[in-house]
N, CA, C and O atoms as a DFTB+ gen file, in Angstrom:
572 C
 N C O
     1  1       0.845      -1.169       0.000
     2  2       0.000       0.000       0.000
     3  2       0.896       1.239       0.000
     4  3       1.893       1.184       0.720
     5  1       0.696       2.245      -0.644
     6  2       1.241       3.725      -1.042
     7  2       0.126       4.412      -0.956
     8  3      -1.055       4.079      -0.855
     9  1       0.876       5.793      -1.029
    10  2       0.646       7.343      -1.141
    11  2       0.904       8.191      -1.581
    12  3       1.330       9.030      -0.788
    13  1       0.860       8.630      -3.090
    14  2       1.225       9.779      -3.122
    15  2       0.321      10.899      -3.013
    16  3      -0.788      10.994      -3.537
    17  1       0.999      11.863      -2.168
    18  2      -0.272      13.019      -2.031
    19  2      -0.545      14.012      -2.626
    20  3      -1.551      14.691      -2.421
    21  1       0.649      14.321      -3.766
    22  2       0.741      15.440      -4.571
    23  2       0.327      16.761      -3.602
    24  3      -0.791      17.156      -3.931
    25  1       0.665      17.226      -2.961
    26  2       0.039      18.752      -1.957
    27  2       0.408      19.516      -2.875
    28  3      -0.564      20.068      -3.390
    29  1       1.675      19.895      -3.458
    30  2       1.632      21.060      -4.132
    31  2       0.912      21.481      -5.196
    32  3       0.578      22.664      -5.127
    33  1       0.512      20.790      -6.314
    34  2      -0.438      21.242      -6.759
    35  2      -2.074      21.625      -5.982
    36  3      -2.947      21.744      -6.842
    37  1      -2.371      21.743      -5.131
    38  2      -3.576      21.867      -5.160
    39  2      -3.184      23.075      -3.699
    40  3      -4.086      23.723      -3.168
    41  1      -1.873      23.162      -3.300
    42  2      -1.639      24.125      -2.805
    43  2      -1.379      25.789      -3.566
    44  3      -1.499      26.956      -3.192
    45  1      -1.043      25.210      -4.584
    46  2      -0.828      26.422      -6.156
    47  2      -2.106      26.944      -6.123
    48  3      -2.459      28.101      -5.899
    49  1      -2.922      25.715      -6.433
    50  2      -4.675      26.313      -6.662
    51  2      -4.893      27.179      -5.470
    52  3      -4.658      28.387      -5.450
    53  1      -5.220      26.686      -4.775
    54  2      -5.739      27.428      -3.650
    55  2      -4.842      28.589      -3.057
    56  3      -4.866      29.011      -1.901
    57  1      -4.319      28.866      -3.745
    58  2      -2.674      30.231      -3.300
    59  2      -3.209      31.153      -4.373
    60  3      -3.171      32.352      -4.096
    61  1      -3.913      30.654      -6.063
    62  2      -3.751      31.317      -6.646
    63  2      -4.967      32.631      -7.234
    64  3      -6.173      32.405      -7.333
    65  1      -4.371      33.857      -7.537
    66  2      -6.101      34.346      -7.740
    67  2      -6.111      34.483      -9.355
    68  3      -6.741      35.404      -9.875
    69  1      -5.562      33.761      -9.952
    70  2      -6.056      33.131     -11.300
    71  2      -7.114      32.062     -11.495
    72  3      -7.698      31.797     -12.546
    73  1      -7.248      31.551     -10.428
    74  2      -8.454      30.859     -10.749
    75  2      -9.250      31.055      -9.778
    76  3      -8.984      31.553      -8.684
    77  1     -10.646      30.506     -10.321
    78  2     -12.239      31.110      -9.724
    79  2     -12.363      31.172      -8.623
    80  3     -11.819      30.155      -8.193
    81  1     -12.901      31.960      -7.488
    82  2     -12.909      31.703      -6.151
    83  2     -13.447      30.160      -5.271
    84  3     -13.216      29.657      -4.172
    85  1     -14.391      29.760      -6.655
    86  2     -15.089      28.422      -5.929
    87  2     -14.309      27.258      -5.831
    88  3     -14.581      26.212      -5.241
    89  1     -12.780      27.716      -6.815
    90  2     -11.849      26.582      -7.337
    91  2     -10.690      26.557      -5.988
    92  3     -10.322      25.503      -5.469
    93  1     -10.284      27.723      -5.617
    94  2      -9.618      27.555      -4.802
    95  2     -10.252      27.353      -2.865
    96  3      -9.656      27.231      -1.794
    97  1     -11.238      27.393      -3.138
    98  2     -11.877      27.187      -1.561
    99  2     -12.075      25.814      -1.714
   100  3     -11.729      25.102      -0.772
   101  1     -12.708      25.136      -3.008
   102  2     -12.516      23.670      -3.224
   103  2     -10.923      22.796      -3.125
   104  3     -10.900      21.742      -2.489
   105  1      -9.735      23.275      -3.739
   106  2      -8.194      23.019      -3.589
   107  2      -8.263      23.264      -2.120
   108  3      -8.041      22.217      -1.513
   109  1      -8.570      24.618      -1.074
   110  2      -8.147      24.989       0.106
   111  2      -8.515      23.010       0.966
   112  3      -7.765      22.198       1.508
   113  1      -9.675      23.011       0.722
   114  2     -10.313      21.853       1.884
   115  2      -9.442      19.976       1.284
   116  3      -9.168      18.932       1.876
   117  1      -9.319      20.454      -0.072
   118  2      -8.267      19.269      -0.431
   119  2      -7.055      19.080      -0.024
   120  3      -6.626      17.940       0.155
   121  1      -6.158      20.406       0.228
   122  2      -5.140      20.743       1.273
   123  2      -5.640      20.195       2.664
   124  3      -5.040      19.339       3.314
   125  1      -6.338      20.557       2.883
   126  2      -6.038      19.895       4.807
   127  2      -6.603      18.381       4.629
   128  3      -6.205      17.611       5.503
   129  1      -7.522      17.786       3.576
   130  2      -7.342      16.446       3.625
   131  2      -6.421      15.816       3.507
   132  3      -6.053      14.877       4.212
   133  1      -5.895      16.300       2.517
   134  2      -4.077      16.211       2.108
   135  2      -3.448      15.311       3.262
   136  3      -3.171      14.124       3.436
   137  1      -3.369      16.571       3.986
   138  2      -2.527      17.317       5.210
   139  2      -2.726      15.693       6.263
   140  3      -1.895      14.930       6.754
   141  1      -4.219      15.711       6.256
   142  2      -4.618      14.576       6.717
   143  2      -4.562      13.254       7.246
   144  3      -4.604      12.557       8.260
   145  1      -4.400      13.301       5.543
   146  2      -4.584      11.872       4.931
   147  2      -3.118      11.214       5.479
   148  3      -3.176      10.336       6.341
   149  1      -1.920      11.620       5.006
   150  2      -0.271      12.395       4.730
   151  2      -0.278      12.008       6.421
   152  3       0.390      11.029       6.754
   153  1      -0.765      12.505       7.112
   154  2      -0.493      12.026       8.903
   155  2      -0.960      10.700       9.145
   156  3      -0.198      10.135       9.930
   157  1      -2.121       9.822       8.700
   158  2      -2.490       9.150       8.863
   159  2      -1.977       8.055       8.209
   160  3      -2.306       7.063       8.859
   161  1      -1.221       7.692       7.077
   162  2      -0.664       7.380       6.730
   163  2       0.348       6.784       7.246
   164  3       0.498       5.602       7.556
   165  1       1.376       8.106       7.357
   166  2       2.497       7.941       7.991
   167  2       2.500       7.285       9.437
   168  3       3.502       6.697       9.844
   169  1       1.412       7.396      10.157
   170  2       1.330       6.874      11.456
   171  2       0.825       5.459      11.306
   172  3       0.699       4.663      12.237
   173  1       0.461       5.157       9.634
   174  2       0.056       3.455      10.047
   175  2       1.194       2.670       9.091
   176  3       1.152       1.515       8.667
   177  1       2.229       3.703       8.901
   178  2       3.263       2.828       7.951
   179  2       3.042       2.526       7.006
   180  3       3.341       1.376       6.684
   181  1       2.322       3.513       5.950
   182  2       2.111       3.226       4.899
   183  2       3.373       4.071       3.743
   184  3       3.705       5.185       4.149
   185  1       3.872       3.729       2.748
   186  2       4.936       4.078       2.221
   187  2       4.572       5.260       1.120
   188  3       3.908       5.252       0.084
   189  1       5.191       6.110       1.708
   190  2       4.833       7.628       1.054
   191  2       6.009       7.819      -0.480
   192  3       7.238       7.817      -0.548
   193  1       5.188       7.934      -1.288
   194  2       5.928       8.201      -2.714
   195  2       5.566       9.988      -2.855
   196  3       4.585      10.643      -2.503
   197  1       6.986      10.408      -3.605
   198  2       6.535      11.670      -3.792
   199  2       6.214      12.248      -5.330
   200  3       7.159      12.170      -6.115
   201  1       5.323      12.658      -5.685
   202  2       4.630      12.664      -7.283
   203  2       4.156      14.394      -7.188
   204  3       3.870      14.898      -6.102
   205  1       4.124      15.269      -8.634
   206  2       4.094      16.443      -8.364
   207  2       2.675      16.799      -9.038
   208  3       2.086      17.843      -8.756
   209  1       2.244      15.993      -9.816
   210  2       1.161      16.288     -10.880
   211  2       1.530      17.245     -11.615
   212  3       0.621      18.015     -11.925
   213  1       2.691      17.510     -12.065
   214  2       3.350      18.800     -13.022
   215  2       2.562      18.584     -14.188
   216  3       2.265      17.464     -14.602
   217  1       2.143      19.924     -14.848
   218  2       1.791      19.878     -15.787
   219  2       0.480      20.525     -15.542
   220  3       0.124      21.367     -16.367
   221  1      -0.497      20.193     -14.271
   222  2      -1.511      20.886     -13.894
   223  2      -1.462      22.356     -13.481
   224  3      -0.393      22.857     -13.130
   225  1      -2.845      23.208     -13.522
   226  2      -2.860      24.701     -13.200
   227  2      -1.906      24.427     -12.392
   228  3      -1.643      23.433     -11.716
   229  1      -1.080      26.116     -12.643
   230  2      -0.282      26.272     -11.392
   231  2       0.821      25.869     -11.126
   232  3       1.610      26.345     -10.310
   233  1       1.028      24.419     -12.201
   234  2       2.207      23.362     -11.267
   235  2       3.020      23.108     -12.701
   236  3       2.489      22.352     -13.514
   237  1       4.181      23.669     -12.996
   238  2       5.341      22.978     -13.792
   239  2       6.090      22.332     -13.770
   240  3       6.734      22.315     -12.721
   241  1       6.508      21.390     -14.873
   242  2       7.143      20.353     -14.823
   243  2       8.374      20.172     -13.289
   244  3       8.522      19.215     -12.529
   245  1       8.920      21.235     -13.313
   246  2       9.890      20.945     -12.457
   247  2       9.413      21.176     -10.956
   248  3      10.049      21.417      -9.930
   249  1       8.246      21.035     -11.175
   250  2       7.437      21.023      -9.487
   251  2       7.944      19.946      -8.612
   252  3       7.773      20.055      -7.398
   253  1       8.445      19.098      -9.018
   254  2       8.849      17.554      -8.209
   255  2       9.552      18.543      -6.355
   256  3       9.307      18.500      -5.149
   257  1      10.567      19.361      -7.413
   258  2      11.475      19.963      -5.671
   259  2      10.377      20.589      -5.419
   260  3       9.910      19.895      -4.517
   261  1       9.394      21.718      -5.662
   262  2       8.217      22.144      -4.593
   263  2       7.295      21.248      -4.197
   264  3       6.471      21.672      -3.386
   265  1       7.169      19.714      -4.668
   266  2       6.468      19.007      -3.860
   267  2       7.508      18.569      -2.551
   268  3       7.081      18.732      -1.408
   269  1       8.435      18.192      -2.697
   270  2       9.463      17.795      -1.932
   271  2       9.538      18.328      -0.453
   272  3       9.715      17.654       0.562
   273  1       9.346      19.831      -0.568
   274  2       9.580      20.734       0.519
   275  2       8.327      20.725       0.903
   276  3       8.148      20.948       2.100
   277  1       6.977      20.446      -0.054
   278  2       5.657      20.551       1.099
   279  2       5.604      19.572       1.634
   280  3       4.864      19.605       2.617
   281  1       6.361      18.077       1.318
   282  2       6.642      17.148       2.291
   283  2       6.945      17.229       3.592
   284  3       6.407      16.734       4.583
   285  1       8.232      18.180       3.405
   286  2       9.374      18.666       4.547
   287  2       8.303      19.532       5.441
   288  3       8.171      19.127       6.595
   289  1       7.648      20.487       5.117
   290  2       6.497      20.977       5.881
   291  2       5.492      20.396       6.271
   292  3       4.732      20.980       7.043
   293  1       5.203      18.971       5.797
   294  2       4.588      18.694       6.515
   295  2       4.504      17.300       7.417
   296  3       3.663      16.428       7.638
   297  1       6.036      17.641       7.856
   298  2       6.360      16.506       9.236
   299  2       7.650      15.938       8.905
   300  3       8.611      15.720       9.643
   301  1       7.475      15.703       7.458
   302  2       8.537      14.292       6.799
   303  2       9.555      15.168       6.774
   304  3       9.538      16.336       6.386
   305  1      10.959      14.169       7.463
   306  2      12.624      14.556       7.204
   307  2      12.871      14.687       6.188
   308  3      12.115      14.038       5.464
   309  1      13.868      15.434       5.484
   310  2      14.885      15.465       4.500
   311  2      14.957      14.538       4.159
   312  3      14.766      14.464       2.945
   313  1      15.230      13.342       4.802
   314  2      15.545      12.187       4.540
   315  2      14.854      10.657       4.012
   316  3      15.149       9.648       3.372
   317  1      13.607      11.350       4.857
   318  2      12.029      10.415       4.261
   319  2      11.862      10.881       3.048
   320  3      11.602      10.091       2.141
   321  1      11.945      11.827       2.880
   322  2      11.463      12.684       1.470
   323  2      12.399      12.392       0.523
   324  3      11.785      12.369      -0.544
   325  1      13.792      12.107       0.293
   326  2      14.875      11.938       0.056
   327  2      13.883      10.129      -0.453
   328  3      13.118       9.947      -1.400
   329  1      14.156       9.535       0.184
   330  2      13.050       7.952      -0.120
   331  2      12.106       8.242      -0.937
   332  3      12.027       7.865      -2.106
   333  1      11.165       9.096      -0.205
   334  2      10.140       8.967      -1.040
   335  2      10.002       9.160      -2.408
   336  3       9.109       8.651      -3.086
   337  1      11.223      10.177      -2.979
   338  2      11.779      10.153      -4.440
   339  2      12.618       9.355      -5.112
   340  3      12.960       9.623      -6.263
   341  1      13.032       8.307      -4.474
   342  2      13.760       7.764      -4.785
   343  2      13.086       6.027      -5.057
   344  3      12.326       5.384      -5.782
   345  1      14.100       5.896      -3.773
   346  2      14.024       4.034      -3.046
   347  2      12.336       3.485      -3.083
   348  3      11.800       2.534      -3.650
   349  1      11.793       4.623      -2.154
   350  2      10.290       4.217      -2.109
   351  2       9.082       4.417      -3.393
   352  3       7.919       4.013      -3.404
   353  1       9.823       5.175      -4.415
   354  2       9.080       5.295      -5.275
   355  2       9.065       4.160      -6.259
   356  3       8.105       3.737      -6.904
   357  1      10.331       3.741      -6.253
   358  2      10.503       2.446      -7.308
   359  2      10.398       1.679      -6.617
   360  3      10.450       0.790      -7.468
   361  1      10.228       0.903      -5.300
   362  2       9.314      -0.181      -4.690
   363  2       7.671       0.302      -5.032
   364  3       7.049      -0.592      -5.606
   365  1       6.927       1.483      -4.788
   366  2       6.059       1.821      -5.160
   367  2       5.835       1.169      -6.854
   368  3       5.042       0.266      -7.119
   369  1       6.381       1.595      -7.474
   370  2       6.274       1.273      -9.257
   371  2       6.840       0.045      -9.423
   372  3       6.860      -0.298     -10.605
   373  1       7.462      -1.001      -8.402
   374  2       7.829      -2.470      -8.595
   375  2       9.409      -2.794      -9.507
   376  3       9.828      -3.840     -10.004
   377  1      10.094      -1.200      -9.440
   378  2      11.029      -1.493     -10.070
   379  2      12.368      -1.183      -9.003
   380  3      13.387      -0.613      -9.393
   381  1      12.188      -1.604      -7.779
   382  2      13.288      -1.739      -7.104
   383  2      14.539      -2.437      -7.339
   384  3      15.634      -2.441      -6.776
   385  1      13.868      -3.223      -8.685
   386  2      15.424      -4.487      -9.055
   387  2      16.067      -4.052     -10.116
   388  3      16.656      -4.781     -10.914
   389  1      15.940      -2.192     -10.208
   390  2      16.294      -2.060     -11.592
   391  2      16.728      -0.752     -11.309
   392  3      17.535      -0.309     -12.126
   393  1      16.334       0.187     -10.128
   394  2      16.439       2.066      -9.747
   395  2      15.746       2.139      -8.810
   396  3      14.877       1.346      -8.449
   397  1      16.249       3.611      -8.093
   398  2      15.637       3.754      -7.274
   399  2      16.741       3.742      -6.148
   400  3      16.540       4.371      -5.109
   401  1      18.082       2.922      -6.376
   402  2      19.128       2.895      -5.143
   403  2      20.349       3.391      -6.158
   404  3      20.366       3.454      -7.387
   405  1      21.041       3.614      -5.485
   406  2      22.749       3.511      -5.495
   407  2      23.294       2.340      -5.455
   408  3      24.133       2.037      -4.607
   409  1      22.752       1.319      -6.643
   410  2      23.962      -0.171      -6.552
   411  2      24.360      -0.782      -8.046
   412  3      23.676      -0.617      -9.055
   413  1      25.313      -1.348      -7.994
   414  2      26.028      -2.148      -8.901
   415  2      25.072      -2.436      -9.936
   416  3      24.012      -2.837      -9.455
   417  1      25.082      -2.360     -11.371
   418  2      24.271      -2.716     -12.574
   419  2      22.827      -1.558     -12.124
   420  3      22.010      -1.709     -13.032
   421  1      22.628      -1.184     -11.752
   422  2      21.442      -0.149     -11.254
   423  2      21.324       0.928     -12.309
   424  3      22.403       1.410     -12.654
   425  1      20.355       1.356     -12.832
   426  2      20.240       2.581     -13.705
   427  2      21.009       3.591     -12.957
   428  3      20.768       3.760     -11.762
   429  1      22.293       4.559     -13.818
   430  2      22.541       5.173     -13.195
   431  2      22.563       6.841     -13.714
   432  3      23.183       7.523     -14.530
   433  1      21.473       7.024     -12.688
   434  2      20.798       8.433     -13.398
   435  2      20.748       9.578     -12.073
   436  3      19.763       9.888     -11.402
   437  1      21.949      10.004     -11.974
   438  2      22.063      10.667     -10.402
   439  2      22.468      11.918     -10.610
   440  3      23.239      12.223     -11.519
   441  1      21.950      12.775      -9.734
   442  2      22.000      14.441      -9.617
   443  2      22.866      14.474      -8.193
   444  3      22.400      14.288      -7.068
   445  1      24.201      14.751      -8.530
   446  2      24.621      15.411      -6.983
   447  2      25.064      17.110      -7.253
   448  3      25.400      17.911      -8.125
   449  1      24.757      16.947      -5.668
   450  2      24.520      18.279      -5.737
   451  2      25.605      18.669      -4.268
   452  3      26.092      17.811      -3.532
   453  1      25.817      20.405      -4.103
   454  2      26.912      20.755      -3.146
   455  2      25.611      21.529      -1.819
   456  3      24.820      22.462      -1.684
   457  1      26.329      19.959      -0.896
   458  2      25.555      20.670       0.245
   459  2      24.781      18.945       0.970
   460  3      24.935      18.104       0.085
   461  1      24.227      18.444       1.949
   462  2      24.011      17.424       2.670
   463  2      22.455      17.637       2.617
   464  3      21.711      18.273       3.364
   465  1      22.227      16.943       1.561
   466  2      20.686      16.956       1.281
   467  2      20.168      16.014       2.785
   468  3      19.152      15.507       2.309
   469  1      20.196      15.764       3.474
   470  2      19.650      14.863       4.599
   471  2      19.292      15.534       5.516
   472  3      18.583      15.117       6.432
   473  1      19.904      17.135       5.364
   474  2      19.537      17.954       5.940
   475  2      18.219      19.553       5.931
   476  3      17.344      20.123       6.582
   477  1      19.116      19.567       4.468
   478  2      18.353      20.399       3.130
   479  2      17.996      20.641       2.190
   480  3      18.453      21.599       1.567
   481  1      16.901      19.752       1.656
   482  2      16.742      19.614       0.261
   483  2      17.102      20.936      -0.831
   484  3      17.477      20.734      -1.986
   485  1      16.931      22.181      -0.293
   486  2      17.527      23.178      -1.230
   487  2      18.647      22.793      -1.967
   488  3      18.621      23.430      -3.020
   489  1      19.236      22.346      -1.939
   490  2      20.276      21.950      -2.519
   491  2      20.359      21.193      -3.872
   492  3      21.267      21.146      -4.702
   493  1      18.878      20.494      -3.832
   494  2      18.733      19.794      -5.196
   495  2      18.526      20.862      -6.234
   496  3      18.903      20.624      -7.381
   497  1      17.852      22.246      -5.891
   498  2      18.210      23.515      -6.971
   499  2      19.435      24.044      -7.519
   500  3      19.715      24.890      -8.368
   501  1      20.293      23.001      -6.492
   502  2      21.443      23.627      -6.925
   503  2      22.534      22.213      -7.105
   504  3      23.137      21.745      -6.139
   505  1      22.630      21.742      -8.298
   506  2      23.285      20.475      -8.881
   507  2      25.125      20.698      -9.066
   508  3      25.572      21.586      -9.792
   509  1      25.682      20.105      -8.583
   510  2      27.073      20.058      -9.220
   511  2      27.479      19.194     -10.233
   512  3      28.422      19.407     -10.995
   513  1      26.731      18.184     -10.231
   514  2      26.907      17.129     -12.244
   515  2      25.343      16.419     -11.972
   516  3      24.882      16.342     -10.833
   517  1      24.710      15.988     -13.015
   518  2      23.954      15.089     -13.683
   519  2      24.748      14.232     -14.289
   520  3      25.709      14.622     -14.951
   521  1      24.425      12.874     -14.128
   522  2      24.435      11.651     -14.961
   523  2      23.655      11.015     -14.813
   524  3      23.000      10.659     -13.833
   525  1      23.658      10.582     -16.920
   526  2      22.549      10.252     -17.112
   527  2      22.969       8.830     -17.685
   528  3      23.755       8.775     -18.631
   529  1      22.456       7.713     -17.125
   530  2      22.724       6.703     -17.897
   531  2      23.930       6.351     -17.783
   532  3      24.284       5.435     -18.525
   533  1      25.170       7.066     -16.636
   534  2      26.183       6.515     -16.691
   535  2      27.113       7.758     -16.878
   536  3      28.207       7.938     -16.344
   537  1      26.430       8.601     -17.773
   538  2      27.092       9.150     -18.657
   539  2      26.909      10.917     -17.601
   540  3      25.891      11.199     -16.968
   541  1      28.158      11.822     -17.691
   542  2      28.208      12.919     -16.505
   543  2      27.895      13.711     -18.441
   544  3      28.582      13.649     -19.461
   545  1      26.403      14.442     -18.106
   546  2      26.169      15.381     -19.173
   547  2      26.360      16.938     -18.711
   548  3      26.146      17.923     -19.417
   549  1      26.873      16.922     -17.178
   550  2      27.003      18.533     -16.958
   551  2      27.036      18.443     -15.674
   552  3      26.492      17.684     -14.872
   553  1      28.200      19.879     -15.521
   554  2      28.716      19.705     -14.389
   555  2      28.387      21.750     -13.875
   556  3      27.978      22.636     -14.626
   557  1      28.737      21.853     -12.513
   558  2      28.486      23.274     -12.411
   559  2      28.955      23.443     -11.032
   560  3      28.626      22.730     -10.085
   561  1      29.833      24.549     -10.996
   562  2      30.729      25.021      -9.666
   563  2      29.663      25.706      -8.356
   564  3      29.825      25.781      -7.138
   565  1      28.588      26.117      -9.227
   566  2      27.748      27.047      -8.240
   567  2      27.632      26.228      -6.831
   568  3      27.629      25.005      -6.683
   569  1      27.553      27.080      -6.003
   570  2      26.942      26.988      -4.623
   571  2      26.063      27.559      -3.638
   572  3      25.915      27.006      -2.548
């Protein structure tokens, strides 16, 4: 059994005054079920995946890190959240024997970045190489 709760999109809605007032008082009460659901969950050990619904009002593709942090706000460590994009998502999707970890023959499709994400996910905005497939397509000094 999983979860993903997607919060940020429907936190966009309800933040935004581009859409109708009836739309975001409807998003507002989906937020605290969210919020909810997301506690209840977590308190019966159920395995939280993190999913952004990018692409919806409000929410662009690269929404994955603003779902990430409404995780972090709401209870979950750096580090759960850190899983939940990762490890727990590909047990979620059944492809744990293939991604999802750091091991030997493993797809290797990794973003590091400068700074101890276990602490602060900000840091995934800020990448020092991508590889993709093995392969380092870009690298960057910023910090």
């Amino acid at each position: 059994m999983a979860l993903i709760p997607t919060l940020f999109v429907y936190q966009q809605i309800a933040e935004s005054t581009a859409i109708p007032a009836y739309a975001r008082e409807k998003a507002r009460g989906i937020v605290e079920r969210h919020q909810q659901a997301l506690s209840w969950a977590r308190e019966a050990g159920v395995r939280i995946g993190a999913g952004s619904d990018a692409g919806s009002p409000m929410t662009p593709h690269p929404a994955l890190f603003d779902e990430l942090d409404s995780l972090v706000a709401s209870g979950m460590s750096p580090a759960e959240v850190l899983r939940s994009a990762t490890s727990d998502a590909a047990r979620i999707l059944g492809l744990e024997d293939e991604t999802g970890f750091v091991r030997d023959g493993y797809a290797a499709d990794l973003l590091l970045v400068h700074g101890d994400l276990n602490h602060d996910l900000s840091a995934l905005r800020r990448p020092a190489q991508v590889i993709i497939s093995g392969e380092l397509v870009g690298t960057t000094s910023a910090r």
